[in-house]
N, C-alpha and C positions, 0 to 999 in steps of 0.2 A: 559280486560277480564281475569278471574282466571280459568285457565283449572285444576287445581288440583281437584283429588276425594274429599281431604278430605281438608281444610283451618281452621286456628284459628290465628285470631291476636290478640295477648295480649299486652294492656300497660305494662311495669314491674315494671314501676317505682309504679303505683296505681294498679296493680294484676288486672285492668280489665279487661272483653273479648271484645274486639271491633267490631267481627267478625265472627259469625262459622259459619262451615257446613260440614257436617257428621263428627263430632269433637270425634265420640266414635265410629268411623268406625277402622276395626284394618287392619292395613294398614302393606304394608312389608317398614321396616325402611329405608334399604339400606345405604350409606356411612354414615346417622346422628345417626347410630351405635356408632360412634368412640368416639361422644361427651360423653357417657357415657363410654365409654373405657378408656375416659384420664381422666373422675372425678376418675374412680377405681382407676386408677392408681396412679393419685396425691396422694391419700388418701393411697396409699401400697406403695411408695418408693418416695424418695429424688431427687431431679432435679438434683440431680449431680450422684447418684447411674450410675454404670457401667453396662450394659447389655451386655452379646457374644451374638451372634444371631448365632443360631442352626441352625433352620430351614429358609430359606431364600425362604417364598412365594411368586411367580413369576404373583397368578392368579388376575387379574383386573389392577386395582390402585395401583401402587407401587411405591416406591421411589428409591429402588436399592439397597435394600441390602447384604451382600456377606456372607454366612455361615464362622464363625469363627472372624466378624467385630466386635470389641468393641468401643460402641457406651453410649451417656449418655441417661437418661429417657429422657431430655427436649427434646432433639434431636430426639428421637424417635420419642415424645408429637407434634415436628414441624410437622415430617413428616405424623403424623396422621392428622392434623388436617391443616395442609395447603396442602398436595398434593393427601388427603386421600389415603397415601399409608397403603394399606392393610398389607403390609411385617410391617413396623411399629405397627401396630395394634396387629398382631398375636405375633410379639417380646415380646412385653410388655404381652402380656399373659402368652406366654410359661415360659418368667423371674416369675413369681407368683410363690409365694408358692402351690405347691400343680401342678403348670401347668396351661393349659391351662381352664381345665375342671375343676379347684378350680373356675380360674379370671369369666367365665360365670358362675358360682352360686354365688361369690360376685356382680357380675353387677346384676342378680336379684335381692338379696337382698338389691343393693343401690336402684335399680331403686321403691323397695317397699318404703326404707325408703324417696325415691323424689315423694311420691304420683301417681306411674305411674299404674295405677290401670287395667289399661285396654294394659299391655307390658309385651312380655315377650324376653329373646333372649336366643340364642343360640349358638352364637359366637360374637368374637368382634369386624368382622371386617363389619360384615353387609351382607351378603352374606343371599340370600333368603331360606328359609328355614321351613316347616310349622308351625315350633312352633317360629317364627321370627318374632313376629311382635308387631308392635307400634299403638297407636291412635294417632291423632290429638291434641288433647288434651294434651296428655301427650308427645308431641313433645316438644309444647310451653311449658311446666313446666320444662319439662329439660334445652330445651335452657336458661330460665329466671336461674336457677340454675346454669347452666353453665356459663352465662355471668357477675352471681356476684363475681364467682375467677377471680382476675383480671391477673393470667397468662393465663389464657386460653382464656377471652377477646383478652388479647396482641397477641395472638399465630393466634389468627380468623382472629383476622385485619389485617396482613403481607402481603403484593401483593405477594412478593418472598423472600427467604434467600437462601444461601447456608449454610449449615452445615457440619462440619467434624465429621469423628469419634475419640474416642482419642488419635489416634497414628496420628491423620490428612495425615493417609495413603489414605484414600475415603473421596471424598465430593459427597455430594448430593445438587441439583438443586432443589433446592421447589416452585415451582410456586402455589399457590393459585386456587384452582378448586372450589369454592363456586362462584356461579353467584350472 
C-alpha cells in the first residue's frame, strides 16, 4: 500500500512513467532539497575545493559541523546526501558566490534548466517554506538527472563513511538516512 499524497515511478533507463498520482500536486520537498543542492554545487566548485564553515547550523539533520572547520566539497556532498545533514547543505551555499541567496537563485534556475516546471525553492536545505515546493513529477526528473552523475549515484549508495575535514582534526560519522 503507497500512503504518499503524491507517487510517480519512472523507468530511467526508457523515460517511462509506470506509475502516478497527483504527479503535479506541488508538494513541500523537504530533505530531497539537497539532491539539487549538490547538482548546484557539482556544477560551481571542484570536489576537492576547500570550504571554512562560517556558519555551523545546528537545526534538524546535521552532520556536525564546527564554525571555522575546513572541509572539502565532496565531503560536504557526503554529508548532504548520505546523512542529509542540513549544516552541509547550508556550507555549500553560503561557500557560492554571491552567498547563500546567489546558490537559491542558481538552484532555480538549474531546476528550470531540469524541466521542473511545476518547483520552486527557497533554501537548500529543505526546510518548509511557502514558496518551497516541489511536484511529483518533477521529483522523478530530478532524481533521473541526478542518478546519471555518477558521483552522486556513488554518494546515494554508501550505507555509512566517515569523513575528515582537511586538517583530519573532525571526523564526521555518515550514516545513510534514505529508507
Amino acid at each position: 500500500e503507497v500512503t504518499a499524497r503524491g507517487v510517480v515511478v519512472l523507468d530511467v533507463a526508457s523515460g517511462v512513467y509506470l506509475y502516478k498520482r497527483n504527479e503535479l500536486e506541488s508538494l513541500s520537498p523537504a530533505s530531497t532539497t539537497k539532491i539539487l543542492t549538490a547538482l548546484v554545487a557539482l556544477d560551481a566548485f571542484k570536489l576537492d575545493d576547500i570550504v571554512t564553515i562560517q556558519t555551523a547550523t545546528n537545526d534538524g539533520q546535521v552532520m556536525g559541523l564546527v564554525p571555522g572547520e575546513r572541509i572539502t566539497v565532496e565531503n560536504l556532498l557526503y554529508g548532504a546526501l548520505i546523512q542529509s545533514g542540513n549544516d552541509a547543505a547550508y556550507a555549500l551555499a553560503e561557500h557560492f558566490p554571491g552567498g547563500v541567496e546567489a546558490f537559491v537563485t542558481a538552484m532555480n534556475e538549474a531546476a528550470k534548466e531540469f524541466r521542473l516546471t511545476g518547483s520552486t525553492f527557497t533554501n537548500p536545505m529543505g526546510f518548509d517554506a511557502p514558496n518551497h515546493k516541489m511536484t511529483p513529477i518533477d521529483l522523478a526528473r530530478l532524481a533521473a538527472v541526478a542518478l546519471r552523475n555518477n558521483g552522486i549515484a556513488k554518494m546515494v549508495s554508501i550505507p555509512q563513511i566517515t569523513v575528515p575535514d582537511a586538517t583530519f582534526t573532525h571526523f564526521h560519522d555518515l550514516k545513510n538516512v534514505n529508507q
